[in-house]
C-alpha positions, 0 to 999 in steps of 0.5 A: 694932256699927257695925264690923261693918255697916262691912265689909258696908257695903264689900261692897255698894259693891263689888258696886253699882259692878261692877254699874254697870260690867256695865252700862256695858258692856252700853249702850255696846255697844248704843250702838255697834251702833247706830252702825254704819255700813255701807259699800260698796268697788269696786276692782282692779288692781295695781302691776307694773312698767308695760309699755312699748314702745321705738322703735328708730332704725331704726323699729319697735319692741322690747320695752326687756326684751330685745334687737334681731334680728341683721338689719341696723344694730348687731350682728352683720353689721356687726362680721364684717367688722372682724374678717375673718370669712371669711379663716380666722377662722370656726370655732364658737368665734369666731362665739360670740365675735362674737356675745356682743361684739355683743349687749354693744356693743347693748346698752350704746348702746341703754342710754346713748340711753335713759337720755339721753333720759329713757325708761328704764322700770326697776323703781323708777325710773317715778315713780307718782301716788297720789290721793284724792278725798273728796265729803261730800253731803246723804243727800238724795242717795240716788240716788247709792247706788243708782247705786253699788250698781249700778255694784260689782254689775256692774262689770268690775274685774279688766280695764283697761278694766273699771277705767277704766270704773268710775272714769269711772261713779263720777265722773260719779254725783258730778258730776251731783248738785252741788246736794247736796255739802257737803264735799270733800278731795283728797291727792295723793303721788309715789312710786316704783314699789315704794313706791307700793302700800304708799301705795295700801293705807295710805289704802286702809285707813283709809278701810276702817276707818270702816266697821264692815262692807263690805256690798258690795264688788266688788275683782278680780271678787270679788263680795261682799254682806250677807244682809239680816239683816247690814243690820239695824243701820242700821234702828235708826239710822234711827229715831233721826234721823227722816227722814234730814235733816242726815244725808250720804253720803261717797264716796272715789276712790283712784287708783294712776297712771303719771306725775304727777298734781296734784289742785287744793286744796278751797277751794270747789265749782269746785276740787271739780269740777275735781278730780272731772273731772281723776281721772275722766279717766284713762286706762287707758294709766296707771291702774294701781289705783282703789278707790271706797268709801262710807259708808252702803251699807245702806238706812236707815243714815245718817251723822251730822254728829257722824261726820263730825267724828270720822271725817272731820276733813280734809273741808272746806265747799264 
């Protein structure tokens, strides 16, 4: 008699353990949405080889893709007399000669001075500075997301000028609330022209990544925003932490730019200001990129110190 319970005794565990796996599941997926965190992104720009112009020794000025005019100096004038142009030596076919001989020897001096005086602006030799700034503060500060919010609803993002004027907005919203950063960090790369967008979007992306949705994002004019039913999910949250004390914010600055740029360690507030102050004054004559991103945009939800942890581990107390 017992053999035969036995087999159902077997069939009945493996149903309450399947059971409790389902169950798990279910839970653990509530869990997470009630985790989710929210985020907002502001950015634009791109890599292309930077413009640039040259000053030649006679004055003025040349673009470096393309050649000088015929009008004086080096060139053509001042190689027909060597070849005695104009005693019998001036058909079509010798002009052209003198010509392509011209534009060669322009050429090749024009390129020897530049590469002596360091200002050659070839495709993969311009060296480039990729940066971040990270600032971790008290959700106290709920000021500043609105002034983010404000900032990627009306930003200017596919012009220069536009850009810069985000990178300086966004850097002065965080330097006026000192009194509610908790963290910071700064990474600094150099790299090649060609590799320097591939960095860009590395850090880009796993900045992006924390999110588990961009609610608002303003990146080359494309304005994007969630319904107000999306933004449901941070309610829940909310209600779990109480008033939102122990909660943060964390906004991050990334930064394409044309030549060197060295932001100062994080050890303590002053570095944290400093390198705020050094990154909000670039100017549009070398920024080439930025992207501002933070964590939460929605109103109602919060970032806890346990997700600061997980998801932030290069953060340092300031």
């Amino acid at each position: 008699m017992s053999n035969q319970r036995f087999p159902k005794i077997k069939s009945l565990l493996k149903s309450l353990i399947a059971l409790g796996l389902v169950l798990t599941l279910v839970f653990g997926n509530a869990s997470t949405a009630l985790a989710a965190r929210s985020g907002g992104r502001i950015g634009g720009g791109s890599f292309r080889a930077p413009s640039r112009t040259y000053a030649p020794p006679g004055g003025g000025y040349s673009s470096p893709g393309y050649g000088y005019g015929y009008g004086g100096g080096i060139g053509f004038p001042f190689l027909l007399p060597f070849f005695g142009f104009g005693g019998g030596f001036g058909g079509l076919f010798t002009i052209a000669i003198l010509i392509a001989i011209a534009n060669f020897l322009v050429r090749s001096l024009r390129s020897t001075s530049m590469q002596g005086d360091g200002t050659s602006f070839e495709y993969g030799s311009s060296k480039i500075s990729v940066a971040k700034v990270q600032v971790g503060l008290f959700a106290n500060a709920r000021g500043l997301q609105k002034e983010l919010n404000e900032i990627a609803l009306s930003a200017d993002t596919n012009s220069a000028a536009g850009r810069v004027l985000v990178l300086q907005e966004v850097s002065l919203a965080l330097l006026r609330h000192p009194e509610y950063w908790v963290y910071g960090a700064t990474e600094s790369y150099q790299t090649a022209l060609e590799s320097a967008e591939a960095k860009f979007n590395q850090l880009s992306l796993a900045e992006r990544s924390k999110f588990t949705s961009e609610t608002l994002s303003n990146v080359n004019n494309q304005l994007r925003q969630a319904s107000p039913t999306a933004l449901l999910e941070g309610q829940g949250q909310l209600a779990q932490t109480g008033n939102g004390s122990g909660d943060y914010i964390v906004a991050t600055i990334l930064v394409g730019v044309e030549g060197k740029l060295e932001l100062p360690k994080i050890n303590d507030s002053e570095d944290l200001r400093k390198a705020l102050q050094q990154i909000g004054g670039i100017g549009s004559d070398r920024l080439l990129a930025v992207e501002v991103l933070w964590t939460p945009q929605a109103q109602g939800d919060t970032l806890t110190s346990e997700d600061i942890l997980a998801e932030y581990p290069n953060l340092k107390l300031v």
